[in-house]
FIKEDO-377998 format. One record per atom (N, C-alpha, C): residue number from 1; residue in one letter; atom name; x, y, z. Coordinates in steps of 0.05 Angstrom, whole numbers, plus 5000, padded with zeros to 4 digits. Layout:
! residues N
NODE     n   res   atom     xx     yy     zz
NODE   NUM     a     CA      X      Y      Z
...
END
This chain:
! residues 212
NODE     n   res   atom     xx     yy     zz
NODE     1     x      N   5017   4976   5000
NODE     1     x     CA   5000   5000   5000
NODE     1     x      C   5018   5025   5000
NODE     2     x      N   5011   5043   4983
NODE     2     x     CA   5020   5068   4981
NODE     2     x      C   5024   5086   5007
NODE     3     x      N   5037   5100   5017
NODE     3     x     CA   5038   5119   5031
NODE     3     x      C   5033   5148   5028
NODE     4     x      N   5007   5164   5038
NODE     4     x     CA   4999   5189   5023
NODE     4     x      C   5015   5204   5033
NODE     5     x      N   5026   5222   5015
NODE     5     x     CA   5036   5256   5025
NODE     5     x      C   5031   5274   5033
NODE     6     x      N   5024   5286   5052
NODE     6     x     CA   5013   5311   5063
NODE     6     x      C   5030   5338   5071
NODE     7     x      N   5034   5360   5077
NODE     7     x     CA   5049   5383   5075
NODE     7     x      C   5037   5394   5094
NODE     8     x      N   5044   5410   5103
NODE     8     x     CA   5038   5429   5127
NODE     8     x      C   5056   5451   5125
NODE     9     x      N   5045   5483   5130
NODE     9     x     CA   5073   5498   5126
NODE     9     x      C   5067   5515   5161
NODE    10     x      N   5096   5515   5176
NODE    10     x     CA   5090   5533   5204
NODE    10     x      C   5104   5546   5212
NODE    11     x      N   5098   5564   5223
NODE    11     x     CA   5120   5584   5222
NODE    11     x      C   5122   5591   5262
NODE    12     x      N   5153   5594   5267
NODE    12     x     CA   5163   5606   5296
NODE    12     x      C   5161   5632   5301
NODE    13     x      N   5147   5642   5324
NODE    13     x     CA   5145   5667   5331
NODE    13     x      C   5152   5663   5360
NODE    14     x      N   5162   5691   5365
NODE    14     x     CA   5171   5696   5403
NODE    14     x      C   5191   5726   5402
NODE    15     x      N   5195   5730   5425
NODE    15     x     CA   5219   5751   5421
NODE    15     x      C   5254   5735   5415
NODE    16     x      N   5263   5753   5427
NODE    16     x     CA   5293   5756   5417
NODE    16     x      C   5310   5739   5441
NODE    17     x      N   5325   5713   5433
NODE    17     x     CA   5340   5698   5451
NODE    17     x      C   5328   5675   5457
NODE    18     x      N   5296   5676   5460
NODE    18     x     CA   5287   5658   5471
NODE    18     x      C   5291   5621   5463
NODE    19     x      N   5307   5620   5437
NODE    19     x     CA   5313   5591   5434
NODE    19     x      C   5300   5589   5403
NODE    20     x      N   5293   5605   5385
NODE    20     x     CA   5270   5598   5362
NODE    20     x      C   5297   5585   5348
NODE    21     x      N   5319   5596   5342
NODE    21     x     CA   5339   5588   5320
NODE    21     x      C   5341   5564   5323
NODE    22     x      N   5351   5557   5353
NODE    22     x     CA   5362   5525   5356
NODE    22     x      C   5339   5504   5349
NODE    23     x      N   5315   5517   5360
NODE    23     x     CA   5282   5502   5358
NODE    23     x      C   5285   5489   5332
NODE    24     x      N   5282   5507   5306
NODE    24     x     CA   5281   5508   5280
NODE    24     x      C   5306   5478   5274
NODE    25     x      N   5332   5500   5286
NODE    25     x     CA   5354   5473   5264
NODE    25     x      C   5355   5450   5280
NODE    26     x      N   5336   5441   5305
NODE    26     x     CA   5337   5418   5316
NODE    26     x      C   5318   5400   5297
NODE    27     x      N   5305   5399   5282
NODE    27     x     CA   5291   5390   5264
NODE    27     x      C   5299   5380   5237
NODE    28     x      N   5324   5393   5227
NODE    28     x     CA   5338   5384   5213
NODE    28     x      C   5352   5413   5193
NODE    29     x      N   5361   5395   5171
NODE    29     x     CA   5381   5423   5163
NODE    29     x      C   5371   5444   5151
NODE    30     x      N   5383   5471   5165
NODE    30     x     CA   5374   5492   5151
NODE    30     x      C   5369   5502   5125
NODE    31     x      N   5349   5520   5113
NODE    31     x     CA   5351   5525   5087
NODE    31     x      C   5333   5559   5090
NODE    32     x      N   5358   5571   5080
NODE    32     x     CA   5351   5602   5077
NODE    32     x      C   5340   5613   5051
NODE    33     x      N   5310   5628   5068
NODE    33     x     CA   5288   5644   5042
NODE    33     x      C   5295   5662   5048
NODE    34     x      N   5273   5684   5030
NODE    34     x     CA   5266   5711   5038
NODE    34     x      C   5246   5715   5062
NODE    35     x      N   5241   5690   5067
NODE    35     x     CA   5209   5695   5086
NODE    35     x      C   5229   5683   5116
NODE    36     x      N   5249   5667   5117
NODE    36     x     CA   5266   5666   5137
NODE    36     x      C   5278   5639   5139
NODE    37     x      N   5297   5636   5150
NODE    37     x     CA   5301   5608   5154
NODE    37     x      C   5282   5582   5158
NODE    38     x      N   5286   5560   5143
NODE    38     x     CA   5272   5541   5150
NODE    38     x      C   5285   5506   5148
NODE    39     x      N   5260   5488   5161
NODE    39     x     CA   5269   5463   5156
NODE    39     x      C   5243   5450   5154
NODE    40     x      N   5252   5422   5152
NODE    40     x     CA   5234   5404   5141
NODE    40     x      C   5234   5387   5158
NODE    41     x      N   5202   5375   5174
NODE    41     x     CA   5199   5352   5195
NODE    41     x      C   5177   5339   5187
NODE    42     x      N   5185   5313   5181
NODE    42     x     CA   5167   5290   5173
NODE    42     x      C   5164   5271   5196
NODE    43     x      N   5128   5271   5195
NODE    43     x     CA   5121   5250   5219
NODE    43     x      C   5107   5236   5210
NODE    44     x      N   5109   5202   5214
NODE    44     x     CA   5092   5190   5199
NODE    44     x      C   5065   5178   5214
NODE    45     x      N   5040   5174   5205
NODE    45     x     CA   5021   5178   5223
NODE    45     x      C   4997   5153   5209
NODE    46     x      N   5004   5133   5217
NODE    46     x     CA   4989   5109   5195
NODE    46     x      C   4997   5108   5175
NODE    47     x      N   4978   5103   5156
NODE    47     x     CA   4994   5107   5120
NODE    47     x      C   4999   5142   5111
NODE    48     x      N   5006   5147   5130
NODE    48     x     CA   5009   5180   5121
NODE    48     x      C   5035   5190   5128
NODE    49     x      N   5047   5203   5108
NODE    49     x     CA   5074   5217   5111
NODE    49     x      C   5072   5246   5113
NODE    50     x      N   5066   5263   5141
NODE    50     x     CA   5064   5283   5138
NODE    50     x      C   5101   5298   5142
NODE    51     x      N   5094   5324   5129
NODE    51     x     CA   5110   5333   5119
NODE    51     x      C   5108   5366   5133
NODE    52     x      N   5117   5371   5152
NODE    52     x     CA   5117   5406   5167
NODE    52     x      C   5143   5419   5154
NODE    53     x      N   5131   5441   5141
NODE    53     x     CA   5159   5464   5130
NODE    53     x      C   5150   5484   5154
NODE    54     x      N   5172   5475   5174
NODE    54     x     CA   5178   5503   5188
NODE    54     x      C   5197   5527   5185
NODE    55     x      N   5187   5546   5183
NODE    55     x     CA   5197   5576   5178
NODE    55     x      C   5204   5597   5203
NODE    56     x      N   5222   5608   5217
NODE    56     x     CA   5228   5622   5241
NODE    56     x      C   5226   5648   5224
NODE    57     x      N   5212   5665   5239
NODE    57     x     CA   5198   5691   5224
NODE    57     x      C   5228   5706   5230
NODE    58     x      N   5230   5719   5194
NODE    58     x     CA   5240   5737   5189
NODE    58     x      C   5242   5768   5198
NODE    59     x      N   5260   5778   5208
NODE    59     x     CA   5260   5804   5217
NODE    59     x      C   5253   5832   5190
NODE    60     x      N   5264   5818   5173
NODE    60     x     CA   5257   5839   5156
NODE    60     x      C   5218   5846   5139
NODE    61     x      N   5206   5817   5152
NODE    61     x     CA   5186   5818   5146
NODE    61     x      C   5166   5840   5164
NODE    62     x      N   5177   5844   5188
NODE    62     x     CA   5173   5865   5208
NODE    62     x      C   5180   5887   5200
NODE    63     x      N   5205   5886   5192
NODE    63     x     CA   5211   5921   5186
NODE    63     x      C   5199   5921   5167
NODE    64     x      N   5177   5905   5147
NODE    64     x     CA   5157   5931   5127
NODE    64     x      C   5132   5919   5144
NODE    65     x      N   5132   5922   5163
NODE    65     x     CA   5108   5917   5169
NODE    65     x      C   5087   5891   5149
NODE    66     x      N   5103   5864   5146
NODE    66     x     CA   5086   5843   5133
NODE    66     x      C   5084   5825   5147
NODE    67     x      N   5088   5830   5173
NODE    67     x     CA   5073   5809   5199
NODE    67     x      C   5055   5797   5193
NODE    68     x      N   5028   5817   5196
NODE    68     x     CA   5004   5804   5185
NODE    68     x      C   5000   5786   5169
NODE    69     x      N   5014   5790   5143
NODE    69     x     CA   5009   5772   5121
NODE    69     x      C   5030   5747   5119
NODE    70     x      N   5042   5747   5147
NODE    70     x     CA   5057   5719   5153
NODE    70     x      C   5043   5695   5164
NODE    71     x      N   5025   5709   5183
NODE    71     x     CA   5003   5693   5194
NODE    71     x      C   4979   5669   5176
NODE    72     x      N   4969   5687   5150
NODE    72     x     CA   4951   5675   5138
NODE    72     x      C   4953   5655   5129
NODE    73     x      N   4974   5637   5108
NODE    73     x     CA   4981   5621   5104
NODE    73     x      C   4990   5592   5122
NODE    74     x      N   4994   5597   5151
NODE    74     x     CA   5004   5581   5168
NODE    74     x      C   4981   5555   5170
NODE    75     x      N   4991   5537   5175
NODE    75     x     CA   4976   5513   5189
NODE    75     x      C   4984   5508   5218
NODE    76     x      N   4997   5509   5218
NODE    76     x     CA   5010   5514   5252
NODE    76     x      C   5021   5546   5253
NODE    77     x      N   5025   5551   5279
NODE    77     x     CA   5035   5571   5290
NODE    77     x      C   5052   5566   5321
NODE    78     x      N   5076   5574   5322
NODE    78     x     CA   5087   5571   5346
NODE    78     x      C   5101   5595   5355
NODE    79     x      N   5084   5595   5389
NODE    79     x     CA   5094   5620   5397
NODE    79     x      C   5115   5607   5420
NODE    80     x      N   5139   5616   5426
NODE    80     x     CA   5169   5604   5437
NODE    80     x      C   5168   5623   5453
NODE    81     x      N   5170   5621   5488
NODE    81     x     CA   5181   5632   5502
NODE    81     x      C   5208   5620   5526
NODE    82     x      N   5219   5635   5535
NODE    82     x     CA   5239   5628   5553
NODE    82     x      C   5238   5619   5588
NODE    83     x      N   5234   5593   5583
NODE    83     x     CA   5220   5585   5615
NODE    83     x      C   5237   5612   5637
NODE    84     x      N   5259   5613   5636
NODE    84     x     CA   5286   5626   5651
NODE    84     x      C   5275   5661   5649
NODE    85     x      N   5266   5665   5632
NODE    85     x     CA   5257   5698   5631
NODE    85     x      C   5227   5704   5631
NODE    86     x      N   5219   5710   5648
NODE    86     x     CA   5190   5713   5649
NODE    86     x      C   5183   5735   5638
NODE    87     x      N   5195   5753   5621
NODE    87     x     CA   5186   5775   5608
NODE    87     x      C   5171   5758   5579
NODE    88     x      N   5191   5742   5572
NODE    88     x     CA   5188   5729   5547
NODE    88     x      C   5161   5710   5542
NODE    89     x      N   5154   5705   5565
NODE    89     x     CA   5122   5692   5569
NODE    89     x      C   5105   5720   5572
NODE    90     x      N   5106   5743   5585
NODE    90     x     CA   5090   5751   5580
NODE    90     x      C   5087   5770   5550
NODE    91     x      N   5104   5766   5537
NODE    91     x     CA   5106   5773   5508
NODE    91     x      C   5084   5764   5497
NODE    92     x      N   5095   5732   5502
NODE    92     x     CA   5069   5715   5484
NODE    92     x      C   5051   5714   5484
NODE    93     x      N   5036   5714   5520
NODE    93     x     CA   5014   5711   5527
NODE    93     x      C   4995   5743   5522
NODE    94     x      N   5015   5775   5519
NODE    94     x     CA   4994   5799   5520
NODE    94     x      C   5011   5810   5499
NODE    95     x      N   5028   5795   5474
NODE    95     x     CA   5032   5804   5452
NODE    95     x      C   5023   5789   5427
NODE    96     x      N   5035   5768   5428
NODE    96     x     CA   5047   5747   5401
NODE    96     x      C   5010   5731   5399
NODE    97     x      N   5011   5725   5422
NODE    97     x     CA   4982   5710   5416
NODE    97     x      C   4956   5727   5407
NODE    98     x      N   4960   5757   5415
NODE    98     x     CA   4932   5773   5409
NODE    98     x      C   4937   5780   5381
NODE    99     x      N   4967   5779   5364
NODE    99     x     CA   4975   5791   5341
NODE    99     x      C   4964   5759   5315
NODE   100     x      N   4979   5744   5336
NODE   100     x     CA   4969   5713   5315
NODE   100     x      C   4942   5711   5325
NODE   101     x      N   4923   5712   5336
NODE   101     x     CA   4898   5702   5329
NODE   101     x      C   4873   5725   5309
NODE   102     x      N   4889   5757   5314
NODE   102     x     CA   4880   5768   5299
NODE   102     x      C   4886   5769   5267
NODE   103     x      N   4900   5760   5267
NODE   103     x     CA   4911   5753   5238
NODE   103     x      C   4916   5735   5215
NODE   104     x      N   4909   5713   5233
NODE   104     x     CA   4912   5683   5222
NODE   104     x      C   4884   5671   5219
NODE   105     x      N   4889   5645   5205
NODE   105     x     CA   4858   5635   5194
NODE   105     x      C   4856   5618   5215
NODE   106     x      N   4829   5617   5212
NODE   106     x     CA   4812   5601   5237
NODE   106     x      C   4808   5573   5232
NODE   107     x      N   4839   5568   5218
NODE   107     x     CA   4838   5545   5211
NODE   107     x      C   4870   5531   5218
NODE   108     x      N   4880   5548   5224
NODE   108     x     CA   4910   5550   5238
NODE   108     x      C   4921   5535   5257
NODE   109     x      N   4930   5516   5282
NODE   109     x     CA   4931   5501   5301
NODE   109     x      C   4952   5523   5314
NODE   110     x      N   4946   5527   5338
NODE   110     x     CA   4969   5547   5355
NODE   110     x      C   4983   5528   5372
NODE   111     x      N   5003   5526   5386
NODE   111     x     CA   5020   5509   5398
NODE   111     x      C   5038   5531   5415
NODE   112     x      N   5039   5532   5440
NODE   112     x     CA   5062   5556   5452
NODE   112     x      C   5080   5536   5467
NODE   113     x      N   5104   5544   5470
NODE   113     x     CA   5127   5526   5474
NODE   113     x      C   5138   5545   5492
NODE   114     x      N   5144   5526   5516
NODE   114     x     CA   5162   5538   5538
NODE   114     x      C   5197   5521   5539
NODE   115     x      N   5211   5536   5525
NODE   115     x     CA   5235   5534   5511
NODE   115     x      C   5255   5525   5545
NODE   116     x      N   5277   5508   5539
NODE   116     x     CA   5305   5512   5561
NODE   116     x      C   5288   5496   5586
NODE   117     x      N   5265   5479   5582
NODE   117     x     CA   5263   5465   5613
NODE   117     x      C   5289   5452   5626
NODE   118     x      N   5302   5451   5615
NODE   118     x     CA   5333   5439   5627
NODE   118     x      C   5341   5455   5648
NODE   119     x      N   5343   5482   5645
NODE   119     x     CA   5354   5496   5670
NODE   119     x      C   5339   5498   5688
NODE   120     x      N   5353   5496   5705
NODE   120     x     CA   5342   5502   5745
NODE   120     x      C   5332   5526   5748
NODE   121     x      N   5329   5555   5738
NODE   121     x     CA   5330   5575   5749
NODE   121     x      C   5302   5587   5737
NODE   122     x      N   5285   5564   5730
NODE   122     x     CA   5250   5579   5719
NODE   122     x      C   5242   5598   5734
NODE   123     x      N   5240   5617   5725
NODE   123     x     CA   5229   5642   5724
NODE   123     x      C   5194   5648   5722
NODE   124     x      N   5179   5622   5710
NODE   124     x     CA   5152   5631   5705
NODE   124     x      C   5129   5618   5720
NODE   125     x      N   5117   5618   5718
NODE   125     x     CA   5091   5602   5732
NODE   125     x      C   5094   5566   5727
NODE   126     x      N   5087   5546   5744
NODE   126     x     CA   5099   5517   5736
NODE   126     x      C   5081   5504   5710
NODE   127     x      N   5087   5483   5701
NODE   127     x     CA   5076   5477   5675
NODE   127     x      C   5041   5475   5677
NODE   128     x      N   5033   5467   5693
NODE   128     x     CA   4999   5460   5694
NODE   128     x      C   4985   5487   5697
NODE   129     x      N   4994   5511   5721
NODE   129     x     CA   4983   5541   5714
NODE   129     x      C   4989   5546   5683
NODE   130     x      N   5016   5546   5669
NODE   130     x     CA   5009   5556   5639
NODE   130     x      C   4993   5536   5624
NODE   131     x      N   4996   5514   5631
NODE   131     x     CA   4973   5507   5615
NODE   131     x      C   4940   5507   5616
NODE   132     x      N   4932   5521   5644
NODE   132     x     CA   4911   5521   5652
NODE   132     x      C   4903   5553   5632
NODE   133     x      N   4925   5571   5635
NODE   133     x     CA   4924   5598   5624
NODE   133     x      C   4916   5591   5591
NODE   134     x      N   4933   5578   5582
NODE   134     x     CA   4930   5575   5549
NODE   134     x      C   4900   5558   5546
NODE   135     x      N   4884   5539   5567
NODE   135     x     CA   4858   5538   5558
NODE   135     x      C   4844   5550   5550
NODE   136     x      N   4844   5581   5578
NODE   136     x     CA   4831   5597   5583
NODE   136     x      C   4829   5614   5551
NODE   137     x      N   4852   5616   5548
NODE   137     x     CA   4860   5630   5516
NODE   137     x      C   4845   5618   5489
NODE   138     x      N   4835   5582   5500
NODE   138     x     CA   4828   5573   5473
NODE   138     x      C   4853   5553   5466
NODE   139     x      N   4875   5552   5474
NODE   139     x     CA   4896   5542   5454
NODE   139     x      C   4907   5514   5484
NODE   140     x      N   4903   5491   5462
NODE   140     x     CA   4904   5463   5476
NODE   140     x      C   4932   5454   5478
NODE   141     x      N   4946   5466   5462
NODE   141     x     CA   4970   5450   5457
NODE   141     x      C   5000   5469   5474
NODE   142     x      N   5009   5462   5492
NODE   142     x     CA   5026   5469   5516
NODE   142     x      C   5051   5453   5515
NODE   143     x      N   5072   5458   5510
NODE   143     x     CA   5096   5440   5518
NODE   143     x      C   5118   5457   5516
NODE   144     x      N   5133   5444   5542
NODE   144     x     CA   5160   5454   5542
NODE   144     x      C   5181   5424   5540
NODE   145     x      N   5200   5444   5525
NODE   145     x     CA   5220   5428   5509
NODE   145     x      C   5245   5443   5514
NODE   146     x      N   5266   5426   5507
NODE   146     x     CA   5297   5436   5507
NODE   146     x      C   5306   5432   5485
NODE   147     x      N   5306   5458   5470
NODE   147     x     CA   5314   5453   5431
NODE   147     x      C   5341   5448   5431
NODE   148     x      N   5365   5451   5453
NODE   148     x     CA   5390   5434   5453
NODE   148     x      C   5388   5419   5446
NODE   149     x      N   5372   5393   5465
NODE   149     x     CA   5384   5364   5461
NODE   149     x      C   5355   5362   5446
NODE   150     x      N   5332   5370   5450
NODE   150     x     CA   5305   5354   5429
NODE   150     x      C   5293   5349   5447
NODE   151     x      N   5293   5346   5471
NODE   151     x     CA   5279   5331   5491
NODE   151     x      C   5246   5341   5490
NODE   152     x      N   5227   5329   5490
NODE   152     x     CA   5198   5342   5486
NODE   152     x      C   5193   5344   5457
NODE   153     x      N   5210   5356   5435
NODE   153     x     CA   5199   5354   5408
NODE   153     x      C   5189   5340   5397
NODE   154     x      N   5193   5303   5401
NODE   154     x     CA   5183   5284   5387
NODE   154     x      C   5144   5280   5397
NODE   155     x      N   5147   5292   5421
NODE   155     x     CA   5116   5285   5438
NODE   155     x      C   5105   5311   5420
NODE   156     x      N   5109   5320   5423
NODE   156     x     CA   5099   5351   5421
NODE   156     x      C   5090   5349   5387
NODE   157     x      N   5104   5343   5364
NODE   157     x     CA   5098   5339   5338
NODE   157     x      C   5080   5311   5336
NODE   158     x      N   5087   5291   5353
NODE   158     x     CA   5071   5277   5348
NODE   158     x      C   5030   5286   5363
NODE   159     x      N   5036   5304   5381
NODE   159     x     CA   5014   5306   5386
NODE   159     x      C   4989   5331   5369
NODE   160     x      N   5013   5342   5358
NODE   160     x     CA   4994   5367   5335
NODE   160     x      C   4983   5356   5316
NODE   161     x      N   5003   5339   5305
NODE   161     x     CA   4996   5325   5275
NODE   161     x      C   4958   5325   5274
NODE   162     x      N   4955   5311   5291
NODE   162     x     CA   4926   5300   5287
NODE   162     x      C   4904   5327   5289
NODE   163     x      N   4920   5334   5301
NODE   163     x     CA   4899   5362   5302
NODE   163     x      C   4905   5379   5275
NODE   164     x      N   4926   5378   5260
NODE   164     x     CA   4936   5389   5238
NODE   164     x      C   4913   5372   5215
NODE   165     x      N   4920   5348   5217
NODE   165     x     CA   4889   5333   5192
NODE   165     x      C   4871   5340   5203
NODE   166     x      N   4855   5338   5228
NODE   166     x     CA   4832   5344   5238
NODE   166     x      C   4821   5373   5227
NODE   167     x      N   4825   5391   5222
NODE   167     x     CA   4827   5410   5211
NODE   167     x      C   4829   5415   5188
NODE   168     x      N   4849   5407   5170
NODE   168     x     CA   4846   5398   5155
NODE   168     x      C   4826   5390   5138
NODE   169     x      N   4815   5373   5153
NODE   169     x     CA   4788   5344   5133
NODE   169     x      C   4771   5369   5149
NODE   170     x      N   4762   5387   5164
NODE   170     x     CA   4743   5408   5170
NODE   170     x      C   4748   5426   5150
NODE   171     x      N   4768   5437   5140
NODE   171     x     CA   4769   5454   5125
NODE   171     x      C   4758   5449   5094
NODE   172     x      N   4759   5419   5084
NODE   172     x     CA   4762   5409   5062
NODE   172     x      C   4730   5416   5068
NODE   173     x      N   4708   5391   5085
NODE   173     x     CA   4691   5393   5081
NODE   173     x      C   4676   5423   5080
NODE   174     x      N   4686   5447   5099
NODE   174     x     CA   4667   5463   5095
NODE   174     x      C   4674   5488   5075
NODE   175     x      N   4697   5481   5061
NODE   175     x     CA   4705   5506   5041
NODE   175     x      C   4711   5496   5013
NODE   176     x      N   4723   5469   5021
NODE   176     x     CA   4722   5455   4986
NODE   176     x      C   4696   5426   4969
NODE   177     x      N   4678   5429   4989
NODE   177     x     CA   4664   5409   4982
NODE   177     x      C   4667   5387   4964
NODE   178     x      N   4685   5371   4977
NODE   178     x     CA   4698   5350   4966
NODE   178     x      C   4694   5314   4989
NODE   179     x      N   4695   5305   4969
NODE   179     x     CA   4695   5276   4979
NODE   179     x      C   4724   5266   4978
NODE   180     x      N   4747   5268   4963
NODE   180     x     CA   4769   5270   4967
NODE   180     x      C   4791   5276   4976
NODE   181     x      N   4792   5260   4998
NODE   181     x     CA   4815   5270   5016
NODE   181     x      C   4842   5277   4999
NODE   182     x      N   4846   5257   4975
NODE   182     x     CA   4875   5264   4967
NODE   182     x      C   4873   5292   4943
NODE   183     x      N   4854   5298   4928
NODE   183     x     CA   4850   5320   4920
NODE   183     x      C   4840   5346   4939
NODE   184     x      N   4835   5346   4966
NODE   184     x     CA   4826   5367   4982
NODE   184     x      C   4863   5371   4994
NODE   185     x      N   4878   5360   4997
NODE   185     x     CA   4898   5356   5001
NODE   185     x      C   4922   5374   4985
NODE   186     x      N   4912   5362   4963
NODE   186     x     CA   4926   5377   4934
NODE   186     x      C   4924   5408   4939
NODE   187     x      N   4903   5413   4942
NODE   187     x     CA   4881   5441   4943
NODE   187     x      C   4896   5459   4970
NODE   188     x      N   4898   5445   4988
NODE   188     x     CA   4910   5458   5012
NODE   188     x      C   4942   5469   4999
NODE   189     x      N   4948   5448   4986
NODE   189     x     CA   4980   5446   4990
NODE   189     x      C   4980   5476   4967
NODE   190     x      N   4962   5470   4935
NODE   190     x     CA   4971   5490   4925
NODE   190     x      C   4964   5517   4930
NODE   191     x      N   4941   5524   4952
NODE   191     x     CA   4932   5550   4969
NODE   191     x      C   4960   5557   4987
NODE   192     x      N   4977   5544   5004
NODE   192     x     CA   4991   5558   5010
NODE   192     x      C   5023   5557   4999
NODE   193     x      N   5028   5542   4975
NODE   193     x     CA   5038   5555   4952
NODE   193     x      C   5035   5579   4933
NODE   194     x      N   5012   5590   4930
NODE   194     x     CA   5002   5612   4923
NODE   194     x      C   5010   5632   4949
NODE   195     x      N   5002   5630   4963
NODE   195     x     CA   5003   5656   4985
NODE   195     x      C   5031   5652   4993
NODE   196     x      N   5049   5633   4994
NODE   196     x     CA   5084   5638   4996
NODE   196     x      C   5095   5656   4978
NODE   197     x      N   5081   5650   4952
NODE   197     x     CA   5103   5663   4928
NODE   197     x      C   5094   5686   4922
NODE   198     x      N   5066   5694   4930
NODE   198     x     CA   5048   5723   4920
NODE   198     x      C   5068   5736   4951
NODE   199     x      N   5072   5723   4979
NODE   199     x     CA   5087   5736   4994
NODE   199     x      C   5116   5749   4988
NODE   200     x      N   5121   5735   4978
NODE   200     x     CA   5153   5740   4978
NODE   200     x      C   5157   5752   4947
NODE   201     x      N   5134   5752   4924
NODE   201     x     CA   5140   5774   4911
NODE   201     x      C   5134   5803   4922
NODE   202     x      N   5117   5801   4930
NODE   202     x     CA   5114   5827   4949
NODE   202     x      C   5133   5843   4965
NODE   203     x      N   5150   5821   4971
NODE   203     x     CA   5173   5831   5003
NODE   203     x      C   5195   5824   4975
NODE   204     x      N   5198   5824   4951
NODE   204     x     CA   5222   5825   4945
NODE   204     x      C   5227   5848   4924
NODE   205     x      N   5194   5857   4913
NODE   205     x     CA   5193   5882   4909
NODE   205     x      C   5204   5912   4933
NODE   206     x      N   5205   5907   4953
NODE   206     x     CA   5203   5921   4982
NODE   206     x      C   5230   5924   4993
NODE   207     x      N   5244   5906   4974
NODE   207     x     CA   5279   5889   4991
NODE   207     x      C   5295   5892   4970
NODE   208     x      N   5283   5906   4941
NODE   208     x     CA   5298   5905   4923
NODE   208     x      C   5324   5920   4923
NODE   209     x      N   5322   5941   4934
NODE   209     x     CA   5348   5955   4933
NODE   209     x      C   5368   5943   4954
NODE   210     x      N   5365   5934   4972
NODE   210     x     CA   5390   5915   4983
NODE   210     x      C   5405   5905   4965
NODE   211     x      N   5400   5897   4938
NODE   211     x     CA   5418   5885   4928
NODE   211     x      C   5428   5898   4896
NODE   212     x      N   5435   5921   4901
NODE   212     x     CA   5444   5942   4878
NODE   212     x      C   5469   5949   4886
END
């Protein structure tokens, strides 16, 4: 039996230090866009080979102000804070999260990550208060991880996935009226192929003179 292909594209958000870089290249090898560094994480899930292009948001997509239009395209979203700095959680929780839910489709899976559980010196509320907080928010998916060694990543992707198809096969039925999972599939994949490349002609119209 065949193995189906599926794609997913998600992108890292948080402030500055908190662990997004190492997050990203713990996943595997880097590969530099205009839209920002990224990698490729395949999880296999029955006869399904899913496929996550994660992207660590670009700074220059901020300095023109194309935040917004980083959001829309996502299937996941990850907001990264620093267990050790409690400023960096409350970034997420009264910045990053009110900017991604206003901006992103309601079809998006959010995931917030409490980055460095390895060190002794936590700084923030213990894991079951933030996760009690992110209910309250709407958003189910809570884990802290150490993007050094990986520890937590493998739980953590294996537990989105399903909510990534779940969504998915919701989105198919209520926007593409389709009985085909592997053509509703197709449909996803080439919708946020369209909105990558309509992005980054935009931001390379914007970036052009950097390179004169």
């Amino acid at each position: 039996m065949s193995t189906e292909s599926i794609s997913f594209t998600a992108y890292v958000f948080g402030d500055k230090d908190v662990g997004k870089t190492k997050l990203v290249q713990k996943n595997g090898d880097i590969s530099n866009t205009i839209l920002g560094d990224s990698v490729s994480r395949t999880v296999q899930v029955n006869e399904k080979s899913i496929n996550i292009q994660i992207f660590e948001r670009s700074s220059r997509l901020s300095l023109f102000g194309m935040g917004p239009n980083y959001y829309k395209g996502a299937n996941a979203i990850f907001a990264v804070f620093d267990l050790t700095y409690a400023n960096s959680y409350n970034s997420v929780v009264n910045t990053w999260l009110r900017e991604i839910k206003k901006y992103s489709s309601p079809h998006s899976t959010f995931i917030v990550i409490g980055n460095k559980n390895d060190l002794p010196n936590r700084l923030v509320d213990d894991e079951s208060a933030i996760r009690a907080k992110m209910n309250e928010q709407g958003i189910k998916h809570y884990y802290e991880v150490n993007a050094i060694d990986g520890s937590g990543l493998d739980e953590m992707f294996n537990a989105i996935v399903p909510d990534l198809l779940e969504k998915m096969d919701s989105f198919n039925r209520g926007s593409l009226d389709t009985s085909s999972n592997s053509s509703s599939t197709n449909m996803i994949k080439e919708i946020n192929s369209k909105q990558q490349l309509k992005r980054e002609k935009e931001l390379e119209k914007k970036t052009r003179f950097y390179f004169f």
